[in-house]
TORKE-455447 format. One record per residue: residue in three letters; x, y, z of N, C-alpha, C in turn. Coordinates in steps of 0.2 Angstrom, whole numbers, plus 5000, padded with zeros to 4 digits. Atoms other than C-alpha are relative to their C-alpha. Example, Ala and Ser with C-alpha at 12.3 -4.5 7.8 and 13.67 -1.06 7.14 Angstrom:
! TORKE-455447
ala500449945000506249785039500450065000/ser499649944999506849955036499650055003/
This chain:
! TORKE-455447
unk500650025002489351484453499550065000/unk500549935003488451654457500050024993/unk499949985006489151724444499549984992/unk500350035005488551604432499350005002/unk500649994998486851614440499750074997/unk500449925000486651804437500050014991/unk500150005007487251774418499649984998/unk500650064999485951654417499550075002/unk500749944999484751784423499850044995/unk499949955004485351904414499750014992/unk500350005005485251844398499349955000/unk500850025002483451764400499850065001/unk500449935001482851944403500050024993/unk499949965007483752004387499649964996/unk500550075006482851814377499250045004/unk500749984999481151884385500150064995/unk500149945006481352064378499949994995/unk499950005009482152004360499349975000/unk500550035002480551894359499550015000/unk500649975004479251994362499950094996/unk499749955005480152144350500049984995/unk500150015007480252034336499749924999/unk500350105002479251874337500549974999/unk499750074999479651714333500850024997/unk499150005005481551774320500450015007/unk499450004997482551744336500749965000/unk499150035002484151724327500750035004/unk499449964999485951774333500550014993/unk499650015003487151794319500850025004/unk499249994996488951794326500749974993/unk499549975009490351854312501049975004/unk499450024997492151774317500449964996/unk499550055005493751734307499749994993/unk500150035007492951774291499149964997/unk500650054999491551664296499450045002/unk500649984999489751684298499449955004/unk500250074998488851564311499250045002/unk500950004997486851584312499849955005/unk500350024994486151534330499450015000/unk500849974996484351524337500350045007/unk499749964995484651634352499849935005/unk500050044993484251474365500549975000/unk499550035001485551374356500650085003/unk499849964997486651544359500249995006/unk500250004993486051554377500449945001/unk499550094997486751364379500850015001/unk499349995005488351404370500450055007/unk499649964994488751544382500149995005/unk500150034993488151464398500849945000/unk499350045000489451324394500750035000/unk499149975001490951444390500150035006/unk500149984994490451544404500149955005/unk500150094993490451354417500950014996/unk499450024999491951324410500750055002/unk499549964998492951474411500150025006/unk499949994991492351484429500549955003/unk499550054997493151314431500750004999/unk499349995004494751354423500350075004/unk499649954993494951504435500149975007/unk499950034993494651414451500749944998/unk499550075000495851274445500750075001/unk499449975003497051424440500250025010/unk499849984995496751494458500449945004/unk499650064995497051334467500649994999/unk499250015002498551304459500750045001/unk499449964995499351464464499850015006/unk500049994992498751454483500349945002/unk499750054998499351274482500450005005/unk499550004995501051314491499850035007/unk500349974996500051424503499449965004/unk500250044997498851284507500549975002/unk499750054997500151164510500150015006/unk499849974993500951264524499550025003/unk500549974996499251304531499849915002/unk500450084996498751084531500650005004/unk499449994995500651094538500150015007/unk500249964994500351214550499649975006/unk500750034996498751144557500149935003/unk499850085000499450954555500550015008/unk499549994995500951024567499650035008/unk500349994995499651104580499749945003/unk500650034997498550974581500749935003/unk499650034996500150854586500450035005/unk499949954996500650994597499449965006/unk500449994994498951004607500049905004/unk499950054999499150804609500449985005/unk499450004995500850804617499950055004/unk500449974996499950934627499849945004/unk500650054992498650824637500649945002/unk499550074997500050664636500350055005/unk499649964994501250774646499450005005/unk500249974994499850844657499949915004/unk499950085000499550644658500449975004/unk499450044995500950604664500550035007/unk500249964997501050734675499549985008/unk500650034996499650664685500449945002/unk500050074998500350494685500950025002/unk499250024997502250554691500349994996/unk499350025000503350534679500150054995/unk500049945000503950684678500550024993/unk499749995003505450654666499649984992/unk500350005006504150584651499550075001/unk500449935001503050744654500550054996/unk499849955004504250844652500350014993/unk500150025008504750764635499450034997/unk500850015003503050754630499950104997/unk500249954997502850944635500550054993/unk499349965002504151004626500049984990/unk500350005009503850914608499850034994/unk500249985007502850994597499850085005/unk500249944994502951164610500150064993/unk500049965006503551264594499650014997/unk500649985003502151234586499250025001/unk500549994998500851274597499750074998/unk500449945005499551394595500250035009/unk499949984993499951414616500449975003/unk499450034999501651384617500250025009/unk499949974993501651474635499649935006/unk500150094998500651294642500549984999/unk499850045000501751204637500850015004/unk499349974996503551304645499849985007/unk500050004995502651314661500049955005/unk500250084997501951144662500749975002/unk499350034999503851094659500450025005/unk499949934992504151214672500249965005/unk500350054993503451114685500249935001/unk499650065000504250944678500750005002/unk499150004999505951004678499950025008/unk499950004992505551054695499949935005/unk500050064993504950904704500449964998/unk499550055000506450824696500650025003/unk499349954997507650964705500450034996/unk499649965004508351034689499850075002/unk500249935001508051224693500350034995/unk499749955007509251274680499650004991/unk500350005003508251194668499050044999/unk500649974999506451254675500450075001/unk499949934999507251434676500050034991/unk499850015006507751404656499050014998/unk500750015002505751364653499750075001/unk500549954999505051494662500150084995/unk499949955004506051624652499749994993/unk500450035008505451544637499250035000/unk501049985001503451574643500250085001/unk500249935000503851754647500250034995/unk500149965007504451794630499550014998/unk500650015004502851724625499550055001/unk500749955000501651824635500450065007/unk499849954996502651944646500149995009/unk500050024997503151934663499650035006/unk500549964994501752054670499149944996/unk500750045002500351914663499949975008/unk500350034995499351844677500149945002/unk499950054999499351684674500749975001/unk499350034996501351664673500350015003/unk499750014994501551744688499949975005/unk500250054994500551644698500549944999/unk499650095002501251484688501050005004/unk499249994995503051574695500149995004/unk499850004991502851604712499849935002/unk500150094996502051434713500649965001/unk499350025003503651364708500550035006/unk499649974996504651474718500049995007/unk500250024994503751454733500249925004/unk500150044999503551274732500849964999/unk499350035000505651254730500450045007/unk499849964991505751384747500250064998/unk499849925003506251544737499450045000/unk500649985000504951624745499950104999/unk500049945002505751804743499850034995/unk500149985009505851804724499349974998/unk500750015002504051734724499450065003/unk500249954999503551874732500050074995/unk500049955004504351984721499550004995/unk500450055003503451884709499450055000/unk500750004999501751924716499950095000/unk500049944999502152104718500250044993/unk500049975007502552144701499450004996/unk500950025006500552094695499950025005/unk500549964996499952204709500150005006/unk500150004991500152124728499650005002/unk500649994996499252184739499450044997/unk500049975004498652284727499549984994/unk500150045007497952154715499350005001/unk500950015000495952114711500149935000/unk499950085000496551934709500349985006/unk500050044996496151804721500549975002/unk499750054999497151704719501050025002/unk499449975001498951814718499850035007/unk499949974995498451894736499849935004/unk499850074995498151704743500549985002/unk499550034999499851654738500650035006/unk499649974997500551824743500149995009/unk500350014991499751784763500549945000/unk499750074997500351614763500850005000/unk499050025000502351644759500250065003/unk499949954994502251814769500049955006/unk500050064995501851704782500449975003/unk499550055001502951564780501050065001/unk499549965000504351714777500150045008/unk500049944995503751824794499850064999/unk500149925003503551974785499550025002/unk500949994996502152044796499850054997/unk500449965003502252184787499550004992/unk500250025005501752124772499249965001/unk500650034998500452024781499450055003/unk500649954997499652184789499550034994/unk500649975007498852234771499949944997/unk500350055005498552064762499549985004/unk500550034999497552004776499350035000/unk500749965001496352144775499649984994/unk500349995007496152114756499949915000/unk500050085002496251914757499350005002/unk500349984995494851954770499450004994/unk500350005003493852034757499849964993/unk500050035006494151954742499849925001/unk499750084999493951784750500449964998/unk499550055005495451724744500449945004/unk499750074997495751584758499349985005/unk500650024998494551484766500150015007/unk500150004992494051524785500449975006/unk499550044997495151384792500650025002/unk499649975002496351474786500450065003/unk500049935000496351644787499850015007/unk500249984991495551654807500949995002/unk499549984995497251594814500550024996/unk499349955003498451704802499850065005/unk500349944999497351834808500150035009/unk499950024990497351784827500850025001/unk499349994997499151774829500250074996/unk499849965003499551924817499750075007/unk500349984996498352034828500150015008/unk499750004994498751964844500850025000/unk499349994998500551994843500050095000/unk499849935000500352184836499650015007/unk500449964995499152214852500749985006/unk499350014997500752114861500350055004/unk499249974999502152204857499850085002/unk500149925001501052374858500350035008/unk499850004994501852474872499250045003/unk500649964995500552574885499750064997/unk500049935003500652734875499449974994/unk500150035008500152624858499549975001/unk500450054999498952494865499350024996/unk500849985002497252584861500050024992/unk500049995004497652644845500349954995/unk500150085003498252464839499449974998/unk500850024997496652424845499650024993/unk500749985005495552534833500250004993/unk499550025007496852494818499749944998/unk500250085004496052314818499650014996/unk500350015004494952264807499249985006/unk500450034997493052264816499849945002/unk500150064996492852084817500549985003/unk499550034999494452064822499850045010/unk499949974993494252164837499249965005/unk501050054998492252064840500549935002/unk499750084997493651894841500250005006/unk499650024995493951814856500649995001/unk499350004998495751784855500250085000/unk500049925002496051984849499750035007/unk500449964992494852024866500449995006/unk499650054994495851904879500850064998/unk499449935000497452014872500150065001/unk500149924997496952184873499950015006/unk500349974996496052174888500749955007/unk499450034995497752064899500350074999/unk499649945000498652204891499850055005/unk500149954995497552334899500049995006/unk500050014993497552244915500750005004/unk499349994998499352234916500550075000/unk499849954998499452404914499850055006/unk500449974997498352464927499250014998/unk500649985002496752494918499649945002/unk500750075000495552354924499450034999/unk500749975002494052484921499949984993/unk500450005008494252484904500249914998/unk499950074999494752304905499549964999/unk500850024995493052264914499550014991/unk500549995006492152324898500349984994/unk499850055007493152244885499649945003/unk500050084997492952084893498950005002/unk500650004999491052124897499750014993/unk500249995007490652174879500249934998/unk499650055004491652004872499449965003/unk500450044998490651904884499150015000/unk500649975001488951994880500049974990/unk500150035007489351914862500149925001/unk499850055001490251764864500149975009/unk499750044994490251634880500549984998/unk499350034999492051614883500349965008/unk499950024994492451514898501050045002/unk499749954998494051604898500050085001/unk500449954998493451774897499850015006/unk500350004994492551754912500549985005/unk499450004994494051684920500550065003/unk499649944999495151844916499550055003/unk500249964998493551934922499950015008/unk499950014993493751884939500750015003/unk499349985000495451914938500350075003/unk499649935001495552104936499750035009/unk500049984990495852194955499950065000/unk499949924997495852364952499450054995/unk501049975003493652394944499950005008/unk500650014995492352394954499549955001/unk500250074998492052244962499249975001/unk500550035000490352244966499750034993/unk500249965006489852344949500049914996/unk499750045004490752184942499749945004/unk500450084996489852044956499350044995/unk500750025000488152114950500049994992/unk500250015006488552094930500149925000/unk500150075000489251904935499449975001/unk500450054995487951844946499350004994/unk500450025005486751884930500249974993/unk499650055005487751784920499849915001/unk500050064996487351654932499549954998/unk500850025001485551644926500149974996/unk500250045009485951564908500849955001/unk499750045003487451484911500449965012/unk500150024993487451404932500549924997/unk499450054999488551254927500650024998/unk499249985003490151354922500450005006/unk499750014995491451314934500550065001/unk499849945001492351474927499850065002/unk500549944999491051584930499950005009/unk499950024991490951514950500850025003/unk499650004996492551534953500450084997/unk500049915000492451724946499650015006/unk500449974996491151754957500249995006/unk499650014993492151694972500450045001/unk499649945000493451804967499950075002/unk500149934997492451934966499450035004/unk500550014994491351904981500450055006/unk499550004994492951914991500050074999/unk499949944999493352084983499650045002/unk500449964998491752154986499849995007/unk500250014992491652095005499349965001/unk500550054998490551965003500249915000/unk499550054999491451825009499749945002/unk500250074999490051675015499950004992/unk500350035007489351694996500749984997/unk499450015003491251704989500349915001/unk499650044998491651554999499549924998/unk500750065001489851434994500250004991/unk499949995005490451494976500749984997/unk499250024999492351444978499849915001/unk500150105000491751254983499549994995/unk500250035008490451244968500550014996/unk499549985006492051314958500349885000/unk499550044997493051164967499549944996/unk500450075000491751014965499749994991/unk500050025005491451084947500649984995/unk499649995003493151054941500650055001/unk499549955002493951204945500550015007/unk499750004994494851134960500650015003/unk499549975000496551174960499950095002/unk500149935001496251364958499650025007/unk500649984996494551384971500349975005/unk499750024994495551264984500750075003/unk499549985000497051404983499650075002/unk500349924995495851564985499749995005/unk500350004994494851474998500650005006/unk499750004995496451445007500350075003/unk499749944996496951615006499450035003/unk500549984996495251675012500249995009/unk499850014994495551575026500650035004/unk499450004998497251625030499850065002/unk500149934998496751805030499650015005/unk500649974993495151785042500549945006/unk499750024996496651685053499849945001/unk500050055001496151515051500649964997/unk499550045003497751425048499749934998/unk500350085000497151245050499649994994/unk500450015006495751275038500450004994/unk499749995004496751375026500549944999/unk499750055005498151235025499649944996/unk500250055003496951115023499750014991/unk500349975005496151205009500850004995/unk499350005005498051225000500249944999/unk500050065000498151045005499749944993/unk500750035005496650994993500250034994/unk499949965008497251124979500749964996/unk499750025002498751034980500249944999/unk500350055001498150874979499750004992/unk500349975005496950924965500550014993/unk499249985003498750984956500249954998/unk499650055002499650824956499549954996/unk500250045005498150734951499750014992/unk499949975011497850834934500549974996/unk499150015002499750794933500149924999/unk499950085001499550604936499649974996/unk500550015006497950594922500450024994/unk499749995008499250674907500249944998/unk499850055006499750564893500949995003/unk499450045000501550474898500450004994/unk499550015004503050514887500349944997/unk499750065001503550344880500850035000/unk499449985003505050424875500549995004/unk499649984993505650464890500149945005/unk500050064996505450274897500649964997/
């Protein structure tokens, strides 16, 4: 239609010109076959616009009719996708409601003619699996990595999910490790990798994911605190005497600010001799966090400086005087520093606040020491007392009746 527009323009310019070059004699004479046809140039003008319009139409008709076969297979095509993307959602439909054996039908239908045939492999993937076929979901999955390769993102999470979730948690690893591991910028592949490390024991796999899971946030807090705890305590564990302190500043600084991470370290150093540095782990942890354990291990350690360590408890005293932890450290280390009426006033508010077992055991060794038998039994009397009735308050094993 442009075309025939610009003609049309075209020859109104020429009919302006001719008319004001020769006045009103605006004749055409057009000579053909012998023949002689005299035109006004408007009739002309008409004459050509019409042949012009219809030759346009006589070519578009001419084109259609050779694109014909090439439309067809394009509504073909299209017709085929769009009942493609249908038996898409049904499957993923059914899917949802369990029944797993019409999904996978579904899923599998019109998969050929997808415009995203790599959905539709995986999805069936996941059906053949929770039907227990793996020979079949092994068959599918090869089919998505022709499509998009087996270093794509998306199908190797969709793999090792699969993988993982049938127990084959080695070769989902491998899985995770072929799109990067630990290694990776995606969230979601260094989540998986943490949780089937895990599950597997692989600590060393665990000692770099959870730094990077850490950062990436790739698992919720919940989560991640006790992968981190046990991982962390165990290496501070098994660290021998030589190794301990250099474990130590290999953690990750929060990890070493945690309380369970603290409690480990500083048992380790206590058990090797160091209760100085012990004293100041355990002083730093509890200058962050009140731990009632904490405080218990700091009354514990026997080979500080007892009174250095009465004068940091006894102002501990000041913000937290109902802790029965904290009294029955200060008992302990009343005794070690030779002050033995305050030790022994701070030993029976240990007792009377809960912590009687324990506080009746050091008071009777007190006693036993300054030669007091009578008392001293009585006192191991009451801690053993104290004992059984903890023991007689637990929950009852039906099982066992």
């Amino acid at each position: 239609m442009k075309i025939v527009l610009l003609i049309l323009a075209a020859l109104s310019f020429s009919y302006g010109l001719f008319y004001i070059s020769k006045g009103s004699d605006d004749y055409v004479h057009v000579y053909t076959a012998g023949y002689s046809i005299e035109l006004s140039f408007v009739a002309f003008v008409i004459l050509l616009f019409l042949f012009v319009f219809v030759f346009y139409l006589l070519l578009r008709l001419i084109g259609k009719l050779w694109r014909a076969p090439l439309d067809l297979a394009d509504w073909r095509r299209r017709r085929a996708q769009k009942k493609s993307q249908l038996g898409l959602g049904k499957g993923m439909l059914k899917m949802i409601e369990g029944d797993w054996r019409a999904a996978e039908k579904e899923l599998l239908g019109g998969c050929a003619c997808s415009a995203t045939p790599t959905a539709h492999y995986l999805a069936a993937a996941q059906a053949a699996q929770e039907q227990g076929a793996i020979d079949r979901r092994d068959r599918y999955l090869q089919r998505a990595a022709e499509e998009v390769g087996e270093k794509d993102i998306s199908f190797a999470i969709s793999k090792a999910g699969m993988l993982h979730q049938s127990g084959q948690l080695q070769q989902a690893i491998g899985v995770l490790n072929s799109v990067g591991g630990v290694g990776s910028r995606n969230s979601q592949v260094i989540a998986m990798l943490v949780q089937a490390a895990d599950e597997l024991g692989d600590r060393e796999i665990l000692e770099g994911a959870l730094p990077a899971a850490r950062s990436f946030k790739a698992l919720p807090e919940s989560i991640l605190q006790p992968l981190e705890r046990r991982l962390y305590g165990k290496q501070l564990f098994e660290a021998s005497a030589e190794e301990i302190d250099a474990v130590w500043e290999t953690l990750p600084r929060l990890a070493r600010q945690d309380v369970e991470s603290c409690l480990v370290y500083a048992r380790s150093l206590v058990s090797i001799g160091r209760g100085t540095d012990a004293e100041k782990v355990l002083r730093g942890a509890i200058k962050r966090t009140w731990d009632e354990r904490l405080v218990n291990l700091y009354g514990n350690i026997s080979d500080a400086s007892p009174k250095s360590m009465l004068k940091h408890a006894e102002r501990w005293l000041l913000d937290h005087d109902d802790s029965a932890s904290l009294k029955l450290a200060l008992g302990r280390l009343g005794i070690a520093a030779g002050r033995l009426e305050d030790a022994e006033n701070w030993l029976k508010q240990a007792a009377a606040d809960g912590r009687m077992a324990e506080a009746y055991a050091v008071l009777g060794k007190v006693r036993e020491e300054a030669g007091d038998g009578d008392l001293a039994l009585d006192f191991y009397r009451r801690g053993l007392q104290a004992m059984e009735g903890s023991n007689l308050n637990l929950p009852h094993d039906r099982s066992a009746v």
